[in-house]
Every structure is written in C-alpha cells, then in structure tokens.
C-alpha positions in Angstrom: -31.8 -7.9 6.5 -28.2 -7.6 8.2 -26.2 -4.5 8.2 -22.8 -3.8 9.4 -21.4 -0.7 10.3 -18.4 1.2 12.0 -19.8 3.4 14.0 -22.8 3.9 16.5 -23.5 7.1 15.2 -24.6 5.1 11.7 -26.5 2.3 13.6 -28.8 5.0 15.3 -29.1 6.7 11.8 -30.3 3.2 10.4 -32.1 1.8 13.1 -34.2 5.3 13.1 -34.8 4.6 9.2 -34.9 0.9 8.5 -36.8 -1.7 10.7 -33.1 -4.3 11.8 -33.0 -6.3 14.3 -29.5 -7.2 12.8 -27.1 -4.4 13.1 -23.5 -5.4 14.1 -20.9 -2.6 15.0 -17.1 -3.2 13.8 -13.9 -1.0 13.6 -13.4 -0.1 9.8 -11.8 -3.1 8.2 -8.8 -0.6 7.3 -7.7 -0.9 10.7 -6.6 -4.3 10.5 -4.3 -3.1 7.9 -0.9 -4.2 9.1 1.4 -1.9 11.2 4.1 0.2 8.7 6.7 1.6 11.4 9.4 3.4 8.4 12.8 4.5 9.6 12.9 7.6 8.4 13.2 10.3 10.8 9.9 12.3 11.9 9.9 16.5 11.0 7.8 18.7 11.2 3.5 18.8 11.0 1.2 18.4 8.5 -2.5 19.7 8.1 -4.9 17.7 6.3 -8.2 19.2 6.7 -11.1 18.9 4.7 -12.4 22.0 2.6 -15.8 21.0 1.6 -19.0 20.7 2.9 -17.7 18.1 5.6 -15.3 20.9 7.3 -16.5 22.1 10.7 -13.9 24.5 11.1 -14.8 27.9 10.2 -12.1 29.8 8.4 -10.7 31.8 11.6 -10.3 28.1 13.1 -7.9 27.1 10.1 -6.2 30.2 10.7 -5.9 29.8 15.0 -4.5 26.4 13.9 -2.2 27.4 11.2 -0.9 29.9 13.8 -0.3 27.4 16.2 1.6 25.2 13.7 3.8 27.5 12.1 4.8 29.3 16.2 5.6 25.4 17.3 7.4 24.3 14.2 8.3 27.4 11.6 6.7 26.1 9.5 3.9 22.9 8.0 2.9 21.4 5.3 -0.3 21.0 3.7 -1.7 17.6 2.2 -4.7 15.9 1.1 -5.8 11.9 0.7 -7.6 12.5 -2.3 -6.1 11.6 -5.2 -8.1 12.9 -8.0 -6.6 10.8 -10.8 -7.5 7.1 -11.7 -5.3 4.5 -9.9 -4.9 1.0 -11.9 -5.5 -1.4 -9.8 -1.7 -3.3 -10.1 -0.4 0.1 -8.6 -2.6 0.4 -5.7 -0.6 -1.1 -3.5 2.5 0.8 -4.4 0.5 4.2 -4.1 -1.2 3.4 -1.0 2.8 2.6 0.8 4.3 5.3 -1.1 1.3 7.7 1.1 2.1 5.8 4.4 5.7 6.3 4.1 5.2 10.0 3.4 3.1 10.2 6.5 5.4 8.5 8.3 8.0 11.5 7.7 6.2 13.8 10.0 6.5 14.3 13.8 2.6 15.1 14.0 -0.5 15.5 11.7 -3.4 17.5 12.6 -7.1 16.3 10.5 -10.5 16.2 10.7 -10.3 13.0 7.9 -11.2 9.8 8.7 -8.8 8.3 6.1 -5.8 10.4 7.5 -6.5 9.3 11.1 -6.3 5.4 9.8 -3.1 6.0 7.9 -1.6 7.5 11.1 -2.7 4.5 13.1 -1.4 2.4 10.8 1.9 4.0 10.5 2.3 4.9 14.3 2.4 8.7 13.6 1.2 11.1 16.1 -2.2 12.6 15.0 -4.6 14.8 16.3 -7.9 14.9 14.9 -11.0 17.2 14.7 -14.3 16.3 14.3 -16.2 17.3 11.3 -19.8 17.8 10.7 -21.0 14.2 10.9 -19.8 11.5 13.5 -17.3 8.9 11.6 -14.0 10.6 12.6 -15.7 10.6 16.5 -17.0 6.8 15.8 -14.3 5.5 14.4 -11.6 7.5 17.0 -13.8 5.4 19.7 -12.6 2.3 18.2 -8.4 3.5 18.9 -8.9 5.9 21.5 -6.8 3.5 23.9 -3.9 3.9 21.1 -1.4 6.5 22.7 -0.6 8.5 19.6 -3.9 9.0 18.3 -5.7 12.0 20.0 -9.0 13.7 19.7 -10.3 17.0 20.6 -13.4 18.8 20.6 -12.2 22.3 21.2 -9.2 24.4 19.5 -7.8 25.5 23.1 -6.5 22.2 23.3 -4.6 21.9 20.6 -1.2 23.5 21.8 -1.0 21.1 24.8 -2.2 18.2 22.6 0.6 18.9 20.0 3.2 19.2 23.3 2.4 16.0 24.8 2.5 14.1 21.1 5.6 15.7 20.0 7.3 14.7 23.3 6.1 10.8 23.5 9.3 8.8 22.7 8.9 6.1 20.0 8.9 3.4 22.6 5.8 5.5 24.5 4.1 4.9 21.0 1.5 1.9 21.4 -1.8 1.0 19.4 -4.3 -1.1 20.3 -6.0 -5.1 19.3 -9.3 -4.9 17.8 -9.1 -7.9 16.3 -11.2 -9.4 18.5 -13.9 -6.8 17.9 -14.8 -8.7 14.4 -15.6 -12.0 16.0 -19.9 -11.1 15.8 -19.0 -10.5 12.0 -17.2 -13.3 11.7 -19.9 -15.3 13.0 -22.4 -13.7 10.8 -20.1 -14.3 7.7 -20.0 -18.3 8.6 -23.4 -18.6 9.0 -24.4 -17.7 6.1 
C-alpha cells in the first residue's frame, strides 16, 4: 500500500496506525494552482477563523484579535470559505475566482483555515495564520514558509508586529515560492504504476 500525504504531521499519524513503507510527503496539490495577482486596490483586513470544533482560539483570543483589527484599521470584515450551498460543477470555476478576487481586495487576512491560507498564496495577499487544533495549517505553512507574505504565529503577542510588517511590504517585496519540484517522488510513483 502507497499513501500520499501533505503534511508530516499525517505521515506520523499513519505510520503510527498502518504498517507503510510507502509514504510520500507533497505540498497540497492546490498550491500549484496558478498565481491570480488582481488590480484592484488592497483595503482593509479580514478574519476568517474557524468556529467549530477545529478553533483553538478561545473566545477572549477572538476578542484580543478583533481589538487589534478594528485599533489598526477602524474597522474588518468577517468571512468564511464555506459555502453551504451546492455548487454545479460548470460554475466552479467561476465561484472559486469570483472568492480569489474578493480576497485579493484586502490589505491582510488573519485565519486559522487551511483553505484561506492557500487562496492567499495563490492570490499574493498578505495573511497571517493561526494554528488550530490539529497540524495541517502548521504542515502545510512548512511547505510556503519561504513565501514573504505568508506568515505564521504561535502566540497572539505577535500579531500587532506581524500585521505591521505585512501591511508595510510593497507589492514588489511580495514573493512566493517553487514547489514544483517537491512533486517529482509523486510523479515517479504515478509513472510507475
């Protein structure tokens, strides 16, 4: 048996409960998503935080980073990557770039969503993420940590100085990373088979 997986957090989790010599570790295959740089002019922040079992912000944390938010910027906005409503699959495409042109609208997003952090990526906005309570924001952050406008923190105290230096990298201080090359072991799996 072969398994693939994004993170090393998932390969210990497998490893510990299936007997593999074949476990390969790749970025998520979203991240080879091409680039989406919009024109439109960056305002503002957005939180997207999860608020389900997955959060591992307790409530006083939401509120220290809605404070924060609001005493940089006035005032945020509040968004979500769920879409609880049945997508046809001829409008996926249009749905998925009407969502990374709306994220591409803000001068910073805060989350603790895996998704969220990808479309940022993708879409060169400046994000700072949060882990949650299990390890693929952290495992897939390892993947882009070299990207400039991607940042992660593990304590609240850095936020304010996270959001500083994000909101003050110019455009052309904005760079992502090649993990292209990271697929070539799945590759190689996928030809010999």
């Amino acid at each position: 048996m072969t398994v693939v997986t994004s993170t090393n957090g998932l390969k210990l989790r497998i490893v510990s409960s299936v007997i593999s010599n074949n476990i390969f570790v790749t970025p998520d295959i979203v991240l080879t998503l091409p680039m989406k740089e919009y024109s439109a002019e960056r305002k503002g922040a957005l939180l997207c935080l999860r608020n389900d079992v997955e959060s591992n912000l307790m409530s006083q944390d939401v509120c220290k980073i809605k404070q924060i938010i609001a005493k940089k910027f006035g005032c945020y906005y509040v968004a979500d990557t769920c879409i609880n409503r049945p997508i046809r699959m001829a409008d996926r495409d249009i749905v998925l770039n009407t969502c990374l042109k709306e994220i591409s609208t803000y001068q910073i997003i805060i989350t603790d969503k895996l998704h969220m952090m990808i479309f940022c990526y993708l879409t060169k906005t400046p994000c700072i993420t949060l882990s949650n309570y299990n390890y693929k924001i952290v495992g897939v952050y390892q993947w882009i940590k070299d990207c400039s406008y991607i940042k992660h923190i593990d304590k609240l105290d850095q936020l304010d100085e996270t959001i500083e230096y994000l909101t003050s990298m110019s455009k052309e201080d904005r760079y992502s990373v090649t993990i292209d090359d990271k697929f070539d072991d799945l590759v190689k799996l996928i030809e010999s088979v």
